[in-house]
Residue frames relative to the residue before (quaternion, step in Angstrom):
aa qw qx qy qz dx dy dz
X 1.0000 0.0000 0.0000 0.0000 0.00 0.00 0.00
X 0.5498 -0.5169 0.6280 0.1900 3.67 -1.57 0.81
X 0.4287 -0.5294 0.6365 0.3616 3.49 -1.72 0.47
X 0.6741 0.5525 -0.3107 0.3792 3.66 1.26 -0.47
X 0.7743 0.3020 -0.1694 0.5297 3.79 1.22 0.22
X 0.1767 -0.6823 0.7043 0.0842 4.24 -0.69 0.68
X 0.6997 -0.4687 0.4579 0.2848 2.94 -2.01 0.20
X 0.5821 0.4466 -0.5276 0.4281 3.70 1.31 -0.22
X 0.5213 0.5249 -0.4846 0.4668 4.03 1.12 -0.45
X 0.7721 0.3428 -0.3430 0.4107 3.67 -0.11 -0.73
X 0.4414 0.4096 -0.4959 0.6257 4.34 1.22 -0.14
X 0.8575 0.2748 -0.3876 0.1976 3.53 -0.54 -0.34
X 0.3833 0.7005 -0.3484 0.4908 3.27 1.97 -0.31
X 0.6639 0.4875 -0.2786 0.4938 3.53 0.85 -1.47
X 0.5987 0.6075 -0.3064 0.4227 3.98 0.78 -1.25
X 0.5877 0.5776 -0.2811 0.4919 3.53 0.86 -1.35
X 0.7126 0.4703 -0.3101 0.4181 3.70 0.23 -1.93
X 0.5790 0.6509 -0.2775 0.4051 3.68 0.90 -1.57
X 0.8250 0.3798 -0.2283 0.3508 3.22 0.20 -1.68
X 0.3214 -0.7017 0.4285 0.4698 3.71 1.94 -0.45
X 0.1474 0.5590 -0.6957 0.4263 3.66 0.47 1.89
X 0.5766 -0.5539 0.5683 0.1943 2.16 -2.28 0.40
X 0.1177 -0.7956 0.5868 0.0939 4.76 -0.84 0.54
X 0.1881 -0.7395 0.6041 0.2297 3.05 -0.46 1.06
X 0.1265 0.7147 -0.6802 0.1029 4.38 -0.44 0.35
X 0.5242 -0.5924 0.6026 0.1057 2.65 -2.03 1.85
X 0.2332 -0.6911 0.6480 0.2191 3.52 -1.55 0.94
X 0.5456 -0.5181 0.3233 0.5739 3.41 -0.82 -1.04
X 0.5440 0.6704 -0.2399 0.4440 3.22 1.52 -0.12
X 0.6565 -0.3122 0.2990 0.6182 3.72 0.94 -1.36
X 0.6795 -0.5881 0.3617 0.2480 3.20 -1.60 0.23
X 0.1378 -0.8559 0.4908 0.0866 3.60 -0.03 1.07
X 0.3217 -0.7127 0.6115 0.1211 3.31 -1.70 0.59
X 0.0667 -0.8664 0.4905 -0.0652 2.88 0.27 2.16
X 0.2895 -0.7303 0.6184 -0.0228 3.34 -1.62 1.12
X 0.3835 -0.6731 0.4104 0.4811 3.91 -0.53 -0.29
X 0.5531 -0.6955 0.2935 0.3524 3.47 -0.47 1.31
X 0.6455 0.4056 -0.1440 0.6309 4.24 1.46 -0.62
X 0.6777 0.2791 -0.4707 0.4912 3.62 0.46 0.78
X 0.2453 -0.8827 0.3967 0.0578 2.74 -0.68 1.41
X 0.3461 0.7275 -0.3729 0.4604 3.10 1.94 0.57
X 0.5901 0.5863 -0.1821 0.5244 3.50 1.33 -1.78
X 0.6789 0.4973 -0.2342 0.4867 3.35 0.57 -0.95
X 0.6421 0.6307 -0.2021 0.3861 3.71 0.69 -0.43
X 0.6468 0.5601 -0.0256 0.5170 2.78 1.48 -1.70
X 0.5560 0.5585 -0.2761 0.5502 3.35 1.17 -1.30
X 0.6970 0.5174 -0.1912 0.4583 4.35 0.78 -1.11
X 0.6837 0.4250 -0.3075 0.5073 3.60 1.51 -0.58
X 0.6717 0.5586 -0.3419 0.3462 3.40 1.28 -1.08
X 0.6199 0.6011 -0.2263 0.4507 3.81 1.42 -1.10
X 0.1236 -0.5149 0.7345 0.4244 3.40 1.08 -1.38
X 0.4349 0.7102 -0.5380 0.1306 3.38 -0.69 0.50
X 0.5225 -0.5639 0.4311 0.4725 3.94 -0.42 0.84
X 0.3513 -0.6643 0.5974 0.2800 3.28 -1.38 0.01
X 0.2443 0.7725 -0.3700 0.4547 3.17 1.80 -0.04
X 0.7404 0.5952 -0.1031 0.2950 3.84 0.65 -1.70
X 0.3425 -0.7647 0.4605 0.2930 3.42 -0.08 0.61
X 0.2416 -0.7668 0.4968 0.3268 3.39 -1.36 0.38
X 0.5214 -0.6261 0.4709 0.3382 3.69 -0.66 0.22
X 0.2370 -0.7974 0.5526 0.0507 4.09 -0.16 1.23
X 0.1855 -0.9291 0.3196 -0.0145 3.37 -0.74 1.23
X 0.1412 -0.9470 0.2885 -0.0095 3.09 1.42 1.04
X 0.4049 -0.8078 0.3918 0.1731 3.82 -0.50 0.92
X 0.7205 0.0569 -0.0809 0.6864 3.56 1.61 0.35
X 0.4754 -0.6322 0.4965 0.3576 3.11 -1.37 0.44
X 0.4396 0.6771 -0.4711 0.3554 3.70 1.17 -0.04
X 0.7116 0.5120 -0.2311 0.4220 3.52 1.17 -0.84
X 0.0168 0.8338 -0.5366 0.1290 3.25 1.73 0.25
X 0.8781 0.3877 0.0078 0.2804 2.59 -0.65 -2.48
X 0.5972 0.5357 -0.3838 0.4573 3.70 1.02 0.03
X 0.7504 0.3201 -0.2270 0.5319 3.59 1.16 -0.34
X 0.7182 0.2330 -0.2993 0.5834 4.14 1.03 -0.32
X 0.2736 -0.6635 0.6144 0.3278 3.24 -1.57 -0.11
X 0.7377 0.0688 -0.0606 0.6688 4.11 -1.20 0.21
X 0.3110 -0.6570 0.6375 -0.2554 2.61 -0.16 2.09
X 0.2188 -0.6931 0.6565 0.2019 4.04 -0.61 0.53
X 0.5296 -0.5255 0.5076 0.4309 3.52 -1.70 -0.03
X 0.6974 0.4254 -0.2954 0.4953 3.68 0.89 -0.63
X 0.5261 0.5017 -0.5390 0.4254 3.19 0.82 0.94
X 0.6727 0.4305 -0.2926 0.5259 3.53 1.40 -1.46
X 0.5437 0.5234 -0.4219 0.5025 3.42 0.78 -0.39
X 0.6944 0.4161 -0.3269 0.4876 4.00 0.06 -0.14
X 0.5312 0.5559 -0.2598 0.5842 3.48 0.82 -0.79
X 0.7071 0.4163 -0.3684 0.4370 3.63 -0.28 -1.37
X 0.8588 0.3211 -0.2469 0.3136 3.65 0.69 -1.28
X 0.7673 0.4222 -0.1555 0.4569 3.70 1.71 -0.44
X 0.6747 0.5010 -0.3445 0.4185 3.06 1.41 -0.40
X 0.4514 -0.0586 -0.8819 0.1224 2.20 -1.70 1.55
X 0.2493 0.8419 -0.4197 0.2301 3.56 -0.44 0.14
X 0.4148 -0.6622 0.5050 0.3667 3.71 -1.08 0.74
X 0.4324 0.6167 -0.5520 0.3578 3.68 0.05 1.59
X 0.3411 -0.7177 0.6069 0.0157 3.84 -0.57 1.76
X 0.0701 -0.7365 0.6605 0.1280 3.63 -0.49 0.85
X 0.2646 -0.5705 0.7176 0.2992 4.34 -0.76 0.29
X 0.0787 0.6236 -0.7751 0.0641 3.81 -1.14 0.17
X 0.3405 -0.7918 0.3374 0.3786 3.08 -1.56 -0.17
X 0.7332 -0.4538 0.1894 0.4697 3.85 -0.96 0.71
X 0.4740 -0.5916 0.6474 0.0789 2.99 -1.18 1.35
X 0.7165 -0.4787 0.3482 0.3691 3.90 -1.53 0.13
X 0.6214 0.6588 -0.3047 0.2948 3.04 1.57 -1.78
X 0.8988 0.2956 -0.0848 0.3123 3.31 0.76 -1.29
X 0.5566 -0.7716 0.2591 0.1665 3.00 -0.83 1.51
X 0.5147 -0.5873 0.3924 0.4860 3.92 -0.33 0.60
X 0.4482 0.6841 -0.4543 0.3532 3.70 0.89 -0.04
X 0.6619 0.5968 -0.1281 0.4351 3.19 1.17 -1.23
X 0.8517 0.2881 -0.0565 0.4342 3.28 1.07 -1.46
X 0.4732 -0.6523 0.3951 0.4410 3.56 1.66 0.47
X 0.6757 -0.4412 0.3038 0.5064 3.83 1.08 0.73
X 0.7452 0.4969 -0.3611 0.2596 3.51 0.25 -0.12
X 0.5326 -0.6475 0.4027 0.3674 3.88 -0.78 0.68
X 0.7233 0.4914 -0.2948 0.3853 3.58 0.72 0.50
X 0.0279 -0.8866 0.4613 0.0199 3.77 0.55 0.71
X 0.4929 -0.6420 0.5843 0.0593 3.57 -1.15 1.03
X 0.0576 -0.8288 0.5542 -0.0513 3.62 -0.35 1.53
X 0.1804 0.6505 -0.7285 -0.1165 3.99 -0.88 -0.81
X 0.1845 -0.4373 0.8534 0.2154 3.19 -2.65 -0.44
X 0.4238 -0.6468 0.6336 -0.0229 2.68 -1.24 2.01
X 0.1084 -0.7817 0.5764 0.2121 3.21 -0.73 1.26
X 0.2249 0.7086 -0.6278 0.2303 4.03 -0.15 1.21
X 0.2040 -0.6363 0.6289 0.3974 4.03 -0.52 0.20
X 0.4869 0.5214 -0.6240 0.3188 3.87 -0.14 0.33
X 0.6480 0.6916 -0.1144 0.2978 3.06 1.05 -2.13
X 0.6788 0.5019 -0.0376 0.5348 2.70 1.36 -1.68
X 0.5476 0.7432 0.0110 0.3842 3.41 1.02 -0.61
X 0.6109 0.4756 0.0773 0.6282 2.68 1.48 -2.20
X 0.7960 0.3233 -0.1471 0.4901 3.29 0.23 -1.09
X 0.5289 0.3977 -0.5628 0.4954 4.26 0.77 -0.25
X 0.7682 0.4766 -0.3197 0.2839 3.75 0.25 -0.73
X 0.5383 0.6027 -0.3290 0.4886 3.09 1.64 -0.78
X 0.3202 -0.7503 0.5549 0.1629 3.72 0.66 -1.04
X 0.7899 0.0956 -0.1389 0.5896 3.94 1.12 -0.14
X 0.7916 -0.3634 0.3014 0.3879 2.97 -1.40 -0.22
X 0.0233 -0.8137 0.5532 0.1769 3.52 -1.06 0.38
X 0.5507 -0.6411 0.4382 0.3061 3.51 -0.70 1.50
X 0.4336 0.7389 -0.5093 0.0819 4.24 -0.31 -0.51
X 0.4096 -0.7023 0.5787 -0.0635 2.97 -1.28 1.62
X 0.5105 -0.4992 0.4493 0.5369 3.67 -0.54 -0.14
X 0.5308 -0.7322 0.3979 0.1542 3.69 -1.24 0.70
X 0.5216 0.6042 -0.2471 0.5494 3.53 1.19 0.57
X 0.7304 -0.3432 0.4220 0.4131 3.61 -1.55 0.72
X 0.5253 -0.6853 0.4308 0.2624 3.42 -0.74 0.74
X 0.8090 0.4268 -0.1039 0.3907 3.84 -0.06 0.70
X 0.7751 0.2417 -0.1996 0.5486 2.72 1.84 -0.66
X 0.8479 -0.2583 -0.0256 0.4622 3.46 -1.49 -0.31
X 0.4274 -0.6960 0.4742 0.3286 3.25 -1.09 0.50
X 0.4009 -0.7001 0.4814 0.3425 3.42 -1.46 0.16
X 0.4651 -0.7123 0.5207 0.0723 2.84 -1.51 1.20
X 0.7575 0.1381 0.0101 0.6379 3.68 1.91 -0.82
X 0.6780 -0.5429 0.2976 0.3963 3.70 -1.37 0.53
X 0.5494 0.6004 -0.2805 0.5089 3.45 1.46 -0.84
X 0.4791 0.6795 -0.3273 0.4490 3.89 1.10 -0.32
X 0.6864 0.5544 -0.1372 0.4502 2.66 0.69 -2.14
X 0.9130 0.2509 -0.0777 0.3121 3.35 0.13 -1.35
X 0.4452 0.5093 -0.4122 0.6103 3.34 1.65 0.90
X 0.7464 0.3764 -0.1911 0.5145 3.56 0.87 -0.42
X 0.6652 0.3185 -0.2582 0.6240 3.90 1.08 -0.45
X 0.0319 0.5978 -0.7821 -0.1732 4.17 0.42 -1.59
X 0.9463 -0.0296 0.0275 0.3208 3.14 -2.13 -1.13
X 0.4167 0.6504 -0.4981 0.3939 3.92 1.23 -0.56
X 0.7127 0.2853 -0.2082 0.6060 4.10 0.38 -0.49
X 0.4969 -0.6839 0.5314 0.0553 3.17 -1.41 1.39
X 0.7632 -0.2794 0.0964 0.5745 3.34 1.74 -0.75
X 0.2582 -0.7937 0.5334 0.1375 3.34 -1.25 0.66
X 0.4337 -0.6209 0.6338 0.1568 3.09 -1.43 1.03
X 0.0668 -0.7043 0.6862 0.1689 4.01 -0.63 0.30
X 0.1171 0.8410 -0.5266 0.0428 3.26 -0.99 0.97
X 0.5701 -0.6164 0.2954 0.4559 3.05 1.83 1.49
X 0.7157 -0.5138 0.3072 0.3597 3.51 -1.49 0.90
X 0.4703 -0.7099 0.4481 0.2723 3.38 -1.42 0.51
X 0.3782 -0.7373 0.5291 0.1830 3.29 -0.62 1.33
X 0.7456 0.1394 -0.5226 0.3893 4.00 -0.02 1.00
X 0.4907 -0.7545 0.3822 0.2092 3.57 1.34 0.08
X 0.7114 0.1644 -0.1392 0.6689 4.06 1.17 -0.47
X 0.5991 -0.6615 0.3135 0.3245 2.92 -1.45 1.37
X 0.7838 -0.3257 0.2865 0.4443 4.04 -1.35 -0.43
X 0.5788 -0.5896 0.4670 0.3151 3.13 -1.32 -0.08
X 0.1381 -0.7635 0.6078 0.1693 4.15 -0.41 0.18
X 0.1710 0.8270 -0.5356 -0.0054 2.91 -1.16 1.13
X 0.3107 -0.8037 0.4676 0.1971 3.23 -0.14 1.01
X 0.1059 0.7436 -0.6565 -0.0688 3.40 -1.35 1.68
X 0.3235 0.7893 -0.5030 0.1387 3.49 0.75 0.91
X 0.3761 0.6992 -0.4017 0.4564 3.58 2.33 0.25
X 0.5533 -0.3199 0.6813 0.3569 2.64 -2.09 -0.95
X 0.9031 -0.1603 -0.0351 0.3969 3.44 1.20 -0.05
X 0.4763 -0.8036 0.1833 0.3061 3.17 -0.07 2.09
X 0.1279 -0.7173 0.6823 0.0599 3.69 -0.90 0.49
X 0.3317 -0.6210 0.6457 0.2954 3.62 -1.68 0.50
X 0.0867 -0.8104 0.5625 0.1389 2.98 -1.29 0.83
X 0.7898 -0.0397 -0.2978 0.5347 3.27 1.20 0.98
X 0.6401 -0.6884 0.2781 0.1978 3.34 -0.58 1.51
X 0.0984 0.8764 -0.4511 0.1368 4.26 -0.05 0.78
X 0.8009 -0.3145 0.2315 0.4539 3.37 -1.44 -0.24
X 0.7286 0.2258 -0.3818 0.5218 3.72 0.43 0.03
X 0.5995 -0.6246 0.4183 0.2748 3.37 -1.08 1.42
X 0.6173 -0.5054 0.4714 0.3760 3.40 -1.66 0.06
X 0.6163 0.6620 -0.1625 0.3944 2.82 1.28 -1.72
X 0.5693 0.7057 -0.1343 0.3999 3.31 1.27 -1.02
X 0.5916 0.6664 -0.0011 0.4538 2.97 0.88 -2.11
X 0.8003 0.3037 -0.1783 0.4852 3.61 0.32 -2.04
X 0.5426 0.7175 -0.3486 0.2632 3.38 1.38 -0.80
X 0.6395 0.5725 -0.1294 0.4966 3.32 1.72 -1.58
X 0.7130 0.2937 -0.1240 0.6245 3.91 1.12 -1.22
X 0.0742 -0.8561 0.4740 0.1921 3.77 0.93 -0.02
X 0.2579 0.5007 -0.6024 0.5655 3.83 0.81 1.51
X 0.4858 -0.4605 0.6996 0.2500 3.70 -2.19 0.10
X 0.2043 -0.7862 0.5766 -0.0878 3.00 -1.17 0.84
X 0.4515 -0.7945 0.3996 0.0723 3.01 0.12 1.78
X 0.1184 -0.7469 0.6403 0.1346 4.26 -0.69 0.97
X 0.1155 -0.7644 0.6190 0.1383 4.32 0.27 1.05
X 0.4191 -0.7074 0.5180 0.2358 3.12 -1.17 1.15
X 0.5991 0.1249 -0.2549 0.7487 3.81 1.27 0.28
X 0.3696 -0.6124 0.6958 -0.0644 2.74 -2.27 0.99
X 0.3700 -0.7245 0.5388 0.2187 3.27 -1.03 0.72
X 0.5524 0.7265 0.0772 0.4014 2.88 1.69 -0.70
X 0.0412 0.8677 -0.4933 -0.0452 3.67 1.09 0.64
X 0.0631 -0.7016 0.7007 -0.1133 3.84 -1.19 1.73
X 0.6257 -0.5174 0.4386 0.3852 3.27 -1.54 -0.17
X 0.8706 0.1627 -0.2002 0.4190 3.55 -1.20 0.69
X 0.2388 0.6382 -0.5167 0.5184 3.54 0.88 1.58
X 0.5397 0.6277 -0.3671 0.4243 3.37 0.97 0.23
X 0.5772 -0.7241 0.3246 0.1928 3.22 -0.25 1.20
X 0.6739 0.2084 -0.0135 0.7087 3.31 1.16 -0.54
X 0.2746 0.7448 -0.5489 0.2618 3.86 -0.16 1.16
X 0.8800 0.2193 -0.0726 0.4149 3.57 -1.33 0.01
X 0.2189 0.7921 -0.3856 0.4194 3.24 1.65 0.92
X 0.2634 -0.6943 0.6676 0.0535 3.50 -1.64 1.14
X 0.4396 -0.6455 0.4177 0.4643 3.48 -0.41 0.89
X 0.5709 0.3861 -0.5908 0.4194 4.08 0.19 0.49
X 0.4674 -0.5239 0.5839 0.4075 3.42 -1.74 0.82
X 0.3006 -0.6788 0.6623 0.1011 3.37 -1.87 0.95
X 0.0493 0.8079 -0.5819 -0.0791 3.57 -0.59 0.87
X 0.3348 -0.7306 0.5889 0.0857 3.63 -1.10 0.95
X 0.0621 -0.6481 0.7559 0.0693 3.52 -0.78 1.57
X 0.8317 0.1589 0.5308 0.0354 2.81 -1.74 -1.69
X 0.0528 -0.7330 0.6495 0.1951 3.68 0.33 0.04
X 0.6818 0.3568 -0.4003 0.4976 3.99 -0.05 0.39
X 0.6230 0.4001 -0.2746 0.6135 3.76 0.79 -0.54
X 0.3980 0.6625 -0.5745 0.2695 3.66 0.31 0.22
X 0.7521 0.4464 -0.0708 0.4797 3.49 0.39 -1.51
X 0.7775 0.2188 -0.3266 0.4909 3.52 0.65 -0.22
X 0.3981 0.5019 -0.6000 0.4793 4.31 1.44 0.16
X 0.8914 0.3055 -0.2440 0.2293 3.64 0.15 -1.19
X 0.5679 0.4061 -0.5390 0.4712 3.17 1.11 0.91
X 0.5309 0.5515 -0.4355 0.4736 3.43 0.79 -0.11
X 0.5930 0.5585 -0.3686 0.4478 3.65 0.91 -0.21
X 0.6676 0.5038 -0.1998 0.5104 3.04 0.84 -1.83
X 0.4057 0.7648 -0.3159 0.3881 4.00 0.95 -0.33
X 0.8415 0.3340 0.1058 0.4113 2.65 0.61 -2.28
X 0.5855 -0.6166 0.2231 0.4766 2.97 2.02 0.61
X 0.3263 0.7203 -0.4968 0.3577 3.95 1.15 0.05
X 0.0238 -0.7125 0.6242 0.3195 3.60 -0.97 0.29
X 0.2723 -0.8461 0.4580 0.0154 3.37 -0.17 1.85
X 0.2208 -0.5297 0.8146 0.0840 3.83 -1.15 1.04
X 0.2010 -0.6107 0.7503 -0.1541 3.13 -1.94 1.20
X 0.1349 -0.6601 0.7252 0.1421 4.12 -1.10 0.85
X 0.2302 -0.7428 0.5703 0.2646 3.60 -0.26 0.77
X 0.4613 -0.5885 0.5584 0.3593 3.83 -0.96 0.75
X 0.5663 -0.5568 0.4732 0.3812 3.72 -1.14 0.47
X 0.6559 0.5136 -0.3622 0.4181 4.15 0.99 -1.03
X 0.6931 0.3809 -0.2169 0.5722 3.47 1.82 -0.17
X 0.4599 0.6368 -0.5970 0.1629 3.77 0.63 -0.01
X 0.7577 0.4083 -0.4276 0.2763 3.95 0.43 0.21
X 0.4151 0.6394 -0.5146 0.3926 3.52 1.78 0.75
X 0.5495 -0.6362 0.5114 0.1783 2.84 -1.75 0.77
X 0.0347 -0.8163 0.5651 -0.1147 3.69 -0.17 0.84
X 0.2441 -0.7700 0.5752 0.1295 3.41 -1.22 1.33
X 0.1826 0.8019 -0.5157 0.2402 3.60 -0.39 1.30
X 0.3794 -0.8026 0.3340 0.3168 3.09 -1.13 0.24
X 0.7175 0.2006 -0.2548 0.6164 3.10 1.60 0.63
X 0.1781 -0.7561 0.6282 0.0442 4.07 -0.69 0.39
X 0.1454 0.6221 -0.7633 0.0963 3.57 -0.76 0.88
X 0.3563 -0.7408 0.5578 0.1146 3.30 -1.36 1.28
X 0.3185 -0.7183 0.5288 0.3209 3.88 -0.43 1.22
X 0.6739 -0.5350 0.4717 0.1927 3.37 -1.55 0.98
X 0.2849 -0.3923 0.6720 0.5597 4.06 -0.77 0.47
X 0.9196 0.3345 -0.1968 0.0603 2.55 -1.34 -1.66
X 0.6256 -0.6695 0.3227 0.2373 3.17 -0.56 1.23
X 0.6554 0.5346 -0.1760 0.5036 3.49 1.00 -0.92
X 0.6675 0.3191 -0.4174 0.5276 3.41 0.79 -0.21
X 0.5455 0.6929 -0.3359 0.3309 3.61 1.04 -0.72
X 0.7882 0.2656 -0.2308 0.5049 3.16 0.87 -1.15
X 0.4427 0.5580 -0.4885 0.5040 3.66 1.39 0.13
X 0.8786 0.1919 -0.2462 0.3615 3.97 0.27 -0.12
X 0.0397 0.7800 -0.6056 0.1528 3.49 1.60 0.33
X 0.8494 0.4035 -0.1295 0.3145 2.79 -0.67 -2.08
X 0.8027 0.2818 -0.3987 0.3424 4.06 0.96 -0.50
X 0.6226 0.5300 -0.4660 0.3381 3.04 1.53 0.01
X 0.5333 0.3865 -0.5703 0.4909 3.89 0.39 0.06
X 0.5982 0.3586 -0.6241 0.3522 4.31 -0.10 -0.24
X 0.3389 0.7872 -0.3479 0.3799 3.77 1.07 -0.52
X 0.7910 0.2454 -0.0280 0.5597 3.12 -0.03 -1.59
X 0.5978 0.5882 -0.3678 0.4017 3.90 0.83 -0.30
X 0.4861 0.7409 -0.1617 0.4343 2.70 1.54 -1.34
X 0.7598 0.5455 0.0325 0.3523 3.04 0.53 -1.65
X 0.5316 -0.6741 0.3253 0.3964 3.29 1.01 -0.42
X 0.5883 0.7473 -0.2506 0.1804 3.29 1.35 -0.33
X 0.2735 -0.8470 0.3872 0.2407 3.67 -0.24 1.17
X 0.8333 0.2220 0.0340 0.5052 3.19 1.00 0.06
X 0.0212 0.8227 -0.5639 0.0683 3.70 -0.30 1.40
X 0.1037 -0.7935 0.5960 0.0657 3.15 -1.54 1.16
X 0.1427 -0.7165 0.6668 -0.1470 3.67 -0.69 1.57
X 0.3344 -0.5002 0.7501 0.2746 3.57 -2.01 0.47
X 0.6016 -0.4583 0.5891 0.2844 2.53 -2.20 -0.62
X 0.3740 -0.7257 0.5132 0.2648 3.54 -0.94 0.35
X 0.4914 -0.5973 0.4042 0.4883 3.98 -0.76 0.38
X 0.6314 -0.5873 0.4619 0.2077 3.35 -1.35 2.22
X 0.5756 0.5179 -0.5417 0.3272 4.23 0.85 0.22
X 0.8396 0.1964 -0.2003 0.4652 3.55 -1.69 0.43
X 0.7605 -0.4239 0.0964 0.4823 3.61 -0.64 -0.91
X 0.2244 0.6591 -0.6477 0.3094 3.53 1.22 1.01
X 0.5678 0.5638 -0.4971 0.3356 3.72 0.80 -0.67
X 0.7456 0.3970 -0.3199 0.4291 3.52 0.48 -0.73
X 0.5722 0.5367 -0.3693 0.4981 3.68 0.88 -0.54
X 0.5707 0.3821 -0.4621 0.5610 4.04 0.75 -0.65
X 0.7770 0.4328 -0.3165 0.3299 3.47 -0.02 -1.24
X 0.5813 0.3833 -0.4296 0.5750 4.08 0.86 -0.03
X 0.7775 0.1544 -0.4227 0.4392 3.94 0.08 -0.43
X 0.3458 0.7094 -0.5208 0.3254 3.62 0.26 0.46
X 0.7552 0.2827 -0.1044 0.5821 2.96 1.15 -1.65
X 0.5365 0.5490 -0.5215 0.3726 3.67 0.89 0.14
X 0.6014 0.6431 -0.1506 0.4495 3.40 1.53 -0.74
X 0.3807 0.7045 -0.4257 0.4214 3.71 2.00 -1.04
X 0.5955 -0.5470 0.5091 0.2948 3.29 -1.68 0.17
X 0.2757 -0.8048 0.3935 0.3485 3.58 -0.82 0.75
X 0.6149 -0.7078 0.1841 0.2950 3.35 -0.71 0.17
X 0.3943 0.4447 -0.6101 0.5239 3.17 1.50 1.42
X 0.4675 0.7504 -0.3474 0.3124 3.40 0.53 0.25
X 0.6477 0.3955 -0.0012 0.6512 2.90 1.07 -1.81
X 0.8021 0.1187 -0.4688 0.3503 3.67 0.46 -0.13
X 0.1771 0.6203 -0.6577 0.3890 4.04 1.15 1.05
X 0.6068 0.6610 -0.4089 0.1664 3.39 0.13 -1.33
């Protein structure tokens, strides 16, 4: 528990799930928009409030591995074997769909996407809750995710029935997906528990397919996006795209690369990228609201090396960077 939540916040959280409302509850990853994982009303609602396809899977939140087996069926060993070593933990296992859960949940498909959130609210939430709890990321479907409860409720308001504050999230990018419904697990979308990690635990490589048979969250071509356009150069071309923007009359936000945080750069905003990876991917998401904030129409950032959790940090501003989707239909 949080100095920011009691047990009357987590009884009424639980009351909400019951009553089929909507809970907004902090992971360690991001803020989810939790539903009950077997009402397939709740679950609906959760698709109107995001804009979100129904097409999309939801991510099932489950309060122990022990409860595995109550939400997948033929469970693999390199599934319990992953679990045993990450769960809790910001790691999404795909398996395939147990009875319990309704195709509501899984965007129609026979294969449903589980984790244990390692948050004691979360954690919390769900012993009292007793089932599963369905919970996307909390926010307009596509864009930034939230990182705090104050997110949530500048970006959802009345669309959530209630929030849980459980103080900023301490890894800041969503989970890892891995599909073990193969002959051999692959990530299908890159997160808080390293690859490196991962192979360390199944000691085999572990293939990241740039398509999926498989339909998860954030595969959307345009995702994790700040209403400024994001453009990716270079880590040396930083400083001279975003003054050439700012030139051209752009009011231009800029992530200065650390090998560059003592150049001088003419912009209208300057957020310096963190060495350390971990804090980086803990403030992704607030530093582009930041620069939204700000006024900026337009933000130019590199990529970080694709090793540990730069992989996830390339693979969220990529897609902040994806075409949006008045774009793509100009095309």
């Amino acid at each position: 528990m949080t100095a920011r939540t009691s047990d009357i916040d987590i009884d009424k959280a639980v009351g909400v799930l019951c009553a089929g409302g909507l809970v907004a509850l902090p992971t360690e990853t991001v803020y989810g928009l939790g539903a009950n994982a077997e009402d397939p009303a709740a679950l609906a609602r959760v698709f109107q409030v995001k804009g979100r396809p129904p097409s999309h899977p939801l991510i099932v939140h489950i309060g122990g591995a022990e409860h595995l087996d109550n939400w997948a069926e033929d469970v693999p060993a390199a599934a319990r074997l992953l679990a045993e070593h990450f769960w809790p933990g910001p790691l999404t296992l795909v398996l395939r769909r147990g009875r319990r859960v309704p195709l509501e949940a899984t965007g129609g498909l026979q294969t449903v996407a589980v984790r244990v959130p390692d948050h004691p609210v979360a954690l919390a939430v769900l012993a009292a809750f007793g089932g599963g709890i369905a919970a996307p990321s909390a926010n307009r479907f596509g864009s930034l995710s939230p990182t705090t409860a104050d997110h949530v409720r500048t970006e959802l308001g009345d669309g959530v029935d209630f929030v849980l504050d459980g103080g900023p999230c301490q890894v800041g990018v969503e989970s890892t997906i891995v599909d073990v419904t193969g002959d051999v697990p692959s990530i299908l979308r890159p997160g808080g528990v390293t690859r490196e990690d991962l192979e360390a635990v199944l000691g085999r490589p572990l293939a990241i397919p740039s398509t999926s048979r498989v339909r998860v969250p954030g595969q959307h071509p345009s995702h994790y996006a700040p209403r400024a356009r994001v453009v990716l150069v270079e880590p040396e071309k930083v400083v001279a795209e975003a003054e050439l923007a700012q030139d051209l009359g752009h009011q231009v936000g800029v992530f200065l690369p650390t090998s560059f945080a003592d150049a001088p750069v003419r912009a209208h905003a300057v957020v310096p990228v963190p060495a350390s990876m971990d804090a980086y991917a803990r403030g992704l998401y607030g530093f582009l609201r930041e620069l939204d904030q700000r006024g900026c129409d337009l933000i130019v950032a590199s990529l970080p090396v694709e090793e540990g959790l730069g992989l996830a940090l390339a693979n969220r501003l990529r897609r902040a960077a994806g075409p949006r989707p008045s774009e793509t239909r100009s095309r």
